[in-house]
C-alpha positions in Angstrom: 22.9 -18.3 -37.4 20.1 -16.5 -36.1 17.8 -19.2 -36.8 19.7 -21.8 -34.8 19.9 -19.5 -31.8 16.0 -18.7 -32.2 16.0 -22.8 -32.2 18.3 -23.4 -29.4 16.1 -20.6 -27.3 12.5 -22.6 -27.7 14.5 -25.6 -26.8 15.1 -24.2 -24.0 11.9 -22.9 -22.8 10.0 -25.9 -23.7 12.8 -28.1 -21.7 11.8 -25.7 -18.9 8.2 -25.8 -19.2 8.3 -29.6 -19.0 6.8 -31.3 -16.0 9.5 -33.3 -14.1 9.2 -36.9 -14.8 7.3 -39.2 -12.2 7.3 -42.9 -11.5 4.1 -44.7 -13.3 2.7 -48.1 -13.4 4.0 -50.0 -16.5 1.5 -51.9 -18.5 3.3 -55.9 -18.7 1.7 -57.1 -21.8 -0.5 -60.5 -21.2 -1.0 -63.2 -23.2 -2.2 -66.7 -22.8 1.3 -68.3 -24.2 4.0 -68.2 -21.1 7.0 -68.4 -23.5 8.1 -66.2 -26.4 9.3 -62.6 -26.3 7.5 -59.6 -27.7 9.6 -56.2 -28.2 8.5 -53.0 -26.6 9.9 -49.6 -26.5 11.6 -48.6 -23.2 8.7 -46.8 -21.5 6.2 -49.4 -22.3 8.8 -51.9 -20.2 7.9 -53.2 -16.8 9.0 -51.1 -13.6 11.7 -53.2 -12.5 13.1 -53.6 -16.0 12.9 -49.2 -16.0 14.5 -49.3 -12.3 17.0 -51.8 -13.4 18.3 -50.0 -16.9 18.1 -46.6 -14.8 20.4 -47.8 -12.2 22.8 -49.4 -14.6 23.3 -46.5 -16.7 26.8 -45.3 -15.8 27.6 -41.4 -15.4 29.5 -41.0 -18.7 29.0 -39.0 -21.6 30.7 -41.1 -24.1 28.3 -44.0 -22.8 25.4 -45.1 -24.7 21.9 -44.4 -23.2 19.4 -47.2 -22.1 18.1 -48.4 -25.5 14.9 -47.5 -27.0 13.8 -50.8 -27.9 13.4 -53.7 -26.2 13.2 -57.5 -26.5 11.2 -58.8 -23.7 9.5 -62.0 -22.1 6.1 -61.5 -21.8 6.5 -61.5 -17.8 8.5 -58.7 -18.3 10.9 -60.3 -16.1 14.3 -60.3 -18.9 14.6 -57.7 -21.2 17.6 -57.6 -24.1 18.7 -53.9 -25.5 20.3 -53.0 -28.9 21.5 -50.2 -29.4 24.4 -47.3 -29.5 25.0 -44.4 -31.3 26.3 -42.9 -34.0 28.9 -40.2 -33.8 30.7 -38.0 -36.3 32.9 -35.7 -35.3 34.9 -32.4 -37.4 38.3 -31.6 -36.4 40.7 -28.6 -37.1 44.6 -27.8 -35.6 46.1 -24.5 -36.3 48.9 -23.0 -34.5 50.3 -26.7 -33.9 49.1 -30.1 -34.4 48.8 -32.9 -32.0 49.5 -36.1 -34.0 46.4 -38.3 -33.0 42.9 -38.2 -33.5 42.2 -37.8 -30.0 43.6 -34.5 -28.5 47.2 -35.6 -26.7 49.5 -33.3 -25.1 52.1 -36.1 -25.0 52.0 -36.7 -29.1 52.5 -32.8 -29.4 55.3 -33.2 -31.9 58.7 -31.2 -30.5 59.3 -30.1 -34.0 57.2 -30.4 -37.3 56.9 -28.3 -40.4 53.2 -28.8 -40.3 51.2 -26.2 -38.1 47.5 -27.1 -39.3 45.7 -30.2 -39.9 41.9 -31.2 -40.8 40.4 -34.7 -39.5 37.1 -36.2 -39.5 36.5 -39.1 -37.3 33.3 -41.5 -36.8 35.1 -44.7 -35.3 34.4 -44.0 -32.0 30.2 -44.9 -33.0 29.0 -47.3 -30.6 26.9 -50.6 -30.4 26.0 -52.7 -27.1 23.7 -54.9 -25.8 22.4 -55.0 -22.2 20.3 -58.3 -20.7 18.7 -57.0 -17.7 16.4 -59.1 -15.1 16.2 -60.1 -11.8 15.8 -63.5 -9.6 15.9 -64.7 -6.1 19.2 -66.1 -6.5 21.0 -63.4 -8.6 19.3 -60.2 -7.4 19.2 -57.7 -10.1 21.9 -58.7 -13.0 23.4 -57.1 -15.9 25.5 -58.7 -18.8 26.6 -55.8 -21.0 28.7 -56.0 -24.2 29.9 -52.8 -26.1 32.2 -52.0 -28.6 33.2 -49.0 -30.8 35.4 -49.0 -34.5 38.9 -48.1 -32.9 40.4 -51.1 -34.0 43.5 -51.2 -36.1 41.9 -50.0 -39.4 38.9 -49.0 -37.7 37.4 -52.4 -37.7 34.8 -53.2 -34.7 36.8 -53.3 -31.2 35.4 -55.0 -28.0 35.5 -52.2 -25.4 32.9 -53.6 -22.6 32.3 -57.3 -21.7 31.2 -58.0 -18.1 28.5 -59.2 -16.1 26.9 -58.1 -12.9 25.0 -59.4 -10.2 24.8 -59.1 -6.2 26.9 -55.9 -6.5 29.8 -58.1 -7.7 31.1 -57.6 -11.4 32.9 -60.1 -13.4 34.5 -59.0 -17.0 36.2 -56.7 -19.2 35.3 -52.9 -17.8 36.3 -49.4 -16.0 38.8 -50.1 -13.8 38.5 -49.3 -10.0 41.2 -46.3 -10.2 39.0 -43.9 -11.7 35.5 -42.3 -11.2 33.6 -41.5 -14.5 30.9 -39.9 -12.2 33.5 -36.7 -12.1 34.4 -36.7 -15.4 34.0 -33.7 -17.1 31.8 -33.6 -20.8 34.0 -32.9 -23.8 33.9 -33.4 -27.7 37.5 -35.0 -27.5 36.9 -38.4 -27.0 39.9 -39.1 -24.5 38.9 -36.1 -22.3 41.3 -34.2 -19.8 45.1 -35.5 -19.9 45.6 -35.8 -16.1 42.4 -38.1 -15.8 42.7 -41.7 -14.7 40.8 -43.8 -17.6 41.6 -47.0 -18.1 39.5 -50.8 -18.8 40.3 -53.9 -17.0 39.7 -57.6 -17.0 38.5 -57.7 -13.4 36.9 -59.1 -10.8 34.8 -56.5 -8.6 32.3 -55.9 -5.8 31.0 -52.9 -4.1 29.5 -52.5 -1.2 26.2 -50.6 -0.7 24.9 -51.3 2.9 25.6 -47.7 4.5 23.3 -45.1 3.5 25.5 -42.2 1.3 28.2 -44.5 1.4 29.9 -46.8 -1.5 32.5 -48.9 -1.1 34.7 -50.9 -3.5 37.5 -53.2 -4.3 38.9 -55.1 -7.1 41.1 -57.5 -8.5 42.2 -56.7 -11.8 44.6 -57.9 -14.9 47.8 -56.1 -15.0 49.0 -54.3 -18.3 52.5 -52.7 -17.7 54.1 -50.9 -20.5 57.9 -49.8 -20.1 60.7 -48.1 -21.8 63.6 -51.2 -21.6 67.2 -51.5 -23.0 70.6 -52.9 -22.7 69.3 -56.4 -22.4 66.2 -55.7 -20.2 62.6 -56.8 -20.3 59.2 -56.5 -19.3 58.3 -59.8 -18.3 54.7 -61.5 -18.0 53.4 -60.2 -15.1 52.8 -62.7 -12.0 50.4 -60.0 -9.7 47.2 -58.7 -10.6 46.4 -55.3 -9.8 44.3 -54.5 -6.7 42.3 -51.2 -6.1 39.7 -50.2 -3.7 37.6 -46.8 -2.9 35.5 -45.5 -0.4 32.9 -42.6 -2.1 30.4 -40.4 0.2 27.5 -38.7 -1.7 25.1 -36.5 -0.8 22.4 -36.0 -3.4 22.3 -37.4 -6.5 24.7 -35.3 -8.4 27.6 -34.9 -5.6 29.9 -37.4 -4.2 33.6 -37.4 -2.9 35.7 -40.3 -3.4 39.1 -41.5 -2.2 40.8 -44.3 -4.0 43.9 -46.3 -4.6 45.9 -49.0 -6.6 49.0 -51.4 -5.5 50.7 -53.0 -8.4 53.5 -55.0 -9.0 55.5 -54.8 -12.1 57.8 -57.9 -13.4 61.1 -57.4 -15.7 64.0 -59.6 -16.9 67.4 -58.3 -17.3 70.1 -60.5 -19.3 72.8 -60.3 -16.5 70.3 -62.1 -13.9 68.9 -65.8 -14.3 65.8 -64.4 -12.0 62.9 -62.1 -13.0 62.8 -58.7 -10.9 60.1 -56.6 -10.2 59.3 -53.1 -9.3 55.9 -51.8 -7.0 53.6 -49.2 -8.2 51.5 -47.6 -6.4 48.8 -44.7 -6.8 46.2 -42.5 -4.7 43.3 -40.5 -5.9 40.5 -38.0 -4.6 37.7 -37.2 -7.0 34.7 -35.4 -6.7 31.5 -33.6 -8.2 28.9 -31.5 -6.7 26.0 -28.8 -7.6 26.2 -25.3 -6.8 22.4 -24.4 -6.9 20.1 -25.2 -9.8 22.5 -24.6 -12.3 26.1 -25.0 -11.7 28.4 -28.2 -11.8 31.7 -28.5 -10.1 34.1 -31.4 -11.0 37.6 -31.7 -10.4 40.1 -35.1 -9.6 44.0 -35.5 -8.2 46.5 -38.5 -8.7 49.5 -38.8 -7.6 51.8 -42.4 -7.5 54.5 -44.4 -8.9 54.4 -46.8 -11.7 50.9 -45.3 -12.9 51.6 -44.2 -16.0 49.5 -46.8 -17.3 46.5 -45.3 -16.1 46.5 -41.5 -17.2 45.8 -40.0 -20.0 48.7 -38.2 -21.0 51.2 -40.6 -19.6 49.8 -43.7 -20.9 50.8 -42.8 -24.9 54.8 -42.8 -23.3 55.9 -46.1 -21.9 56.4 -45.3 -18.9 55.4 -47.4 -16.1 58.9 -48.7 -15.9 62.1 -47.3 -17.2 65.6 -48.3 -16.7 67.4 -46.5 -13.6 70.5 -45.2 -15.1 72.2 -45.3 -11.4 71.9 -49.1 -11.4 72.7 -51.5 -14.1 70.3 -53.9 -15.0 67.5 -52.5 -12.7 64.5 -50.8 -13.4 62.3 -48.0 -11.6 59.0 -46.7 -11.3 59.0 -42.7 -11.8 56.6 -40.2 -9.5 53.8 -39.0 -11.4 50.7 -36.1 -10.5 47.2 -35.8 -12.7 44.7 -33.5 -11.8 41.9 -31.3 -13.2 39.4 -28.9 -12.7 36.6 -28.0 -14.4 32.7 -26.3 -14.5 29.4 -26.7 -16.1 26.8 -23.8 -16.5 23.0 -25.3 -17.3 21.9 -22.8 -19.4 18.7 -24.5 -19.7 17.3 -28.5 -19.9 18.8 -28.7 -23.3 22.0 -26.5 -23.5 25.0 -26.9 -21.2 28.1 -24.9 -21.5 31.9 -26.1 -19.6 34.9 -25.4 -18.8 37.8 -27.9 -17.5 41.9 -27.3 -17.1 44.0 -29.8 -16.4 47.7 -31.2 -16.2 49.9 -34.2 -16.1 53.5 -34.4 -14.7 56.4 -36.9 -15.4 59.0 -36.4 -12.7 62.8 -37.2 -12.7 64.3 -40.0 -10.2 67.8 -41.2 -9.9 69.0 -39.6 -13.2 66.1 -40.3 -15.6 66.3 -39.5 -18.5 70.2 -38.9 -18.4 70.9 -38.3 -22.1 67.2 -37.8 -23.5 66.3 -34.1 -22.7 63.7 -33.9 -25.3 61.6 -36.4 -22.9 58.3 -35.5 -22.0 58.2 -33.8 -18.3 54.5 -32.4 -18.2 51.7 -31.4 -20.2 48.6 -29.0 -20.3 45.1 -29.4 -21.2 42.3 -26.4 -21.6 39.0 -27.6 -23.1 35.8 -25.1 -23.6 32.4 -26.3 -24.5 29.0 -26.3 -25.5 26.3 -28.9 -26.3 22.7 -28.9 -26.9 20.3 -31.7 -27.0 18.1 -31.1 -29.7 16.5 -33.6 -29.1 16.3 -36.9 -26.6 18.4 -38.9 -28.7 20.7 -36.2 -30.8 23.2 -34.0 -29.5 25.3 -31.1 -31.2 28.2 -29.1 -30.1 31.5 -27.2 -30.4 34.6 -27.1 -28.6 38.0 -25.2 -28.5 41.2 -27.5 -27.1 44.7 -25.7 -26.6 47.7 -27.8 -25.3 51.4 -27.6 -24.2 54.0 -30.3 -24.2 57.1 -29.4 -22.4 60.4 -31.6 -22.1 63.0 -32.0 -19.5 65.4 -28.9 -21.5 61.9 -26.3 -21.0 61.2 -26.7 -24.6 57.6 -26.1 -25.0 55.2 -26.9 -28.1 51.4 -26.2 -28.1 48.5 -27.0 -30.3 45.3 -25.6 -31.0 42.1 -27.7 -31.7 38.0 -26.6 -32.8 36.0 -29.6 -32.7 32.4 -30.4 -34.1 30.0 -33.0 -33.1 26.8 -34.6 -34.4 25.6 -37.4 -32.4 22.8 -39.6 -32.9 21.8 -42.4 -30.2 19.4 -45.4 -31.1 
């Protein structure tokens, strides 16, 4: 033990002692052929390839870094990335279980005979590639795929397919209700349970031209899950979903942003030869900002109808739609409120420690649920943290979970969770 601290300390002065990186001209390699492609690590890459990559990267730490090789035309004008990472991660419940490999208040079972569980989990290891360039007519452009092992079985599942161009995105990605810029670091791989987190099959474009200022709006494929009966249905859905944001920064690590979603949700009911629907709707604020050199503030509020779709916690129960038990044949979209809260100390370069608490809330509307007391009304979420970089592509840490699930009758369960990580990125 004493060893890996006297480790993690020289990490820590030599992350210090570093000098801070600068911008350098890039050698383009020259050769008398025009065609062909050579490969080239990432620093030997042009500028605008660099620029291009560094912009792209989004603010997520279950997203893969830029690659470290390259495939590249010799005008260093297109560059193709492979790569990923691979992650293996050791997990231990005691004091309660939560039933899932990721760490759920919701599938907190409300009774079980088994209080302690081991898992080990490495299907959440990454691949992608990334095509960057730029031309006159398409500006700078990105066509990213990625996908992890999640899949039923844990065979290979497609989690990002989009392209972008002109500040307009086109594909399979984040949705617009959501802001992975404040979302806080953690082992678990589903993170805080009142966080919005969600991909989409969209259509996107943001807006860039005020200085501090970001502005966005989408159009995106609707996914509605429900809780139906006594001959109802959810339908196929004839609305897409359409959310926007307006986000104000003011340095590279801060920003506030104010978002929202309108949906509309379709159902069929056996006593009626029409489909019905029922609108959702949602707001957010999010935000992250520094507090000096070496604190990191991050924190983020939902509130809306018909949403459950799109939180954490609330997206494991069916809920965007139930039935309304004071109207037969007709459904209803229930209130719902995420939010968390969280800090990061920098204790150096290399080694961060955080901190985030959070909760998400199921509330009761014209009856519901009238004879289900054992229904999930809101859960908790306390996470505790530390990582070090041992090096530019590994990462190691530890983490302590704790949750609550408590029902409509006040019956409360909890878990306990220790989590180990090894991750290497290529």
């Amino acid at each position: 033990m004493k060893t890996i601290l006297k480790t993690m300390f020289l990490s820590c002065g030599i992350g210090l002692a570093a000098p801070m990186a600068h911008a350098q001209k890039k050698i383009i390699i020259d050769d008398e052929a025009s065609n062909g492609i050579v490969m080239v690590t990432i620093d030997k890459a042009g500028d605008e390839i660099i620029r291009i990559m560094n912009e792209s990267q989004l603010p997520y730490i279950h997203d893969p870094k830029a690659p470290r090789f390259l495939l590249m035309d010799k005008q260093g004008k297109f560059a193709l990335g492979i790569g990923g990472y691979v992650r293996a991660t050791g997990e231990y419940d005691f004091g309660g279980i939560v039933d899932d490999i990721d760490f759920i208040p919701a599938d907190i079972p409300n009774s079980s005979k088994i209080r302690n569980q081991f898992q080990m989990d490495a299907s959440t290891a990454t691949i992608f590639l990334k095509l960057v360039g730029h031309t006159r007519l398409l500006g700078d452009f990105i066509v990213y795929t990625a996908g992890n092992f999640r899949g039923g079985d844990k065979t290979f599942q497609l989690r990002n397919a989009y392209m972008s161009f002109r500040n307009v995105t086109v594909g399979y990605t984040y949705g617009g209700f959501m802001d992975l810029g404040a979302l806080p670091s953690t082992i678990d791989f589903q993170g805080p349970n009142g966080a919005t987190f969600y991909r989409a099959t969209q259509l996107a474009y943001t807006y860039k031209g005020l200085e501090n200022f970001r502005f966005n709006a989408s159009v995106e494929a609707p996914a509605v899950d429900g809780t139906a009966n006594n001959g109802l249905e959810i339908a196929r859905q004839r609305m897409p979903d359409f959310t926007a944001y307006a986000q104000y920064g003011w340095n590279g690590n801060s920003h506030l942003r104010i978002g929202g979603i309108i949906r509309s949700m379709t159902y069929t009911g056996a006593d009626s030869d029409k489909a019905s629907s029922v609108t959702g709707y949602g707001v957010q604020a999010s935000t992250t900002f520094s507090m000096g050199k070496k604190w990191q503030a991050f924190g983020q509020v939902n509130y809306g109808k018909g949403i459950g779709q799109y939180l954490n916690d609330i997206s494991n129960l069916n809920v965007d739609i139930v039935p309304n038990p004071e109207k037969d044949g007709k459904m209803q979209a229930l209130p719902m409120l995420g939010w968390y809260a969280g800090l990061q100390y920098n204790i150096c370069p290399k080694v961060f420690i955080s901190s985030t608490y959070s909760m998400s809330r199921l509330y009761s509307e014209n009856g519901y649920p009238n004879d289900e007391p054992g229904t999930y009304r809101y859960g908790q979420y306390f996470v505790a943290n530390a990582f070090w970089n041992v090096s530019s592509n590994m990462q190691v840490g530890a983490e302590y979970l704790r949750g609550w699930r408590t029902n409509f009758d006040n019956s409360t369960n909890h878990a306990n969770r220790f989590n180990l990580l090894v991750q290497y990125s290529f």
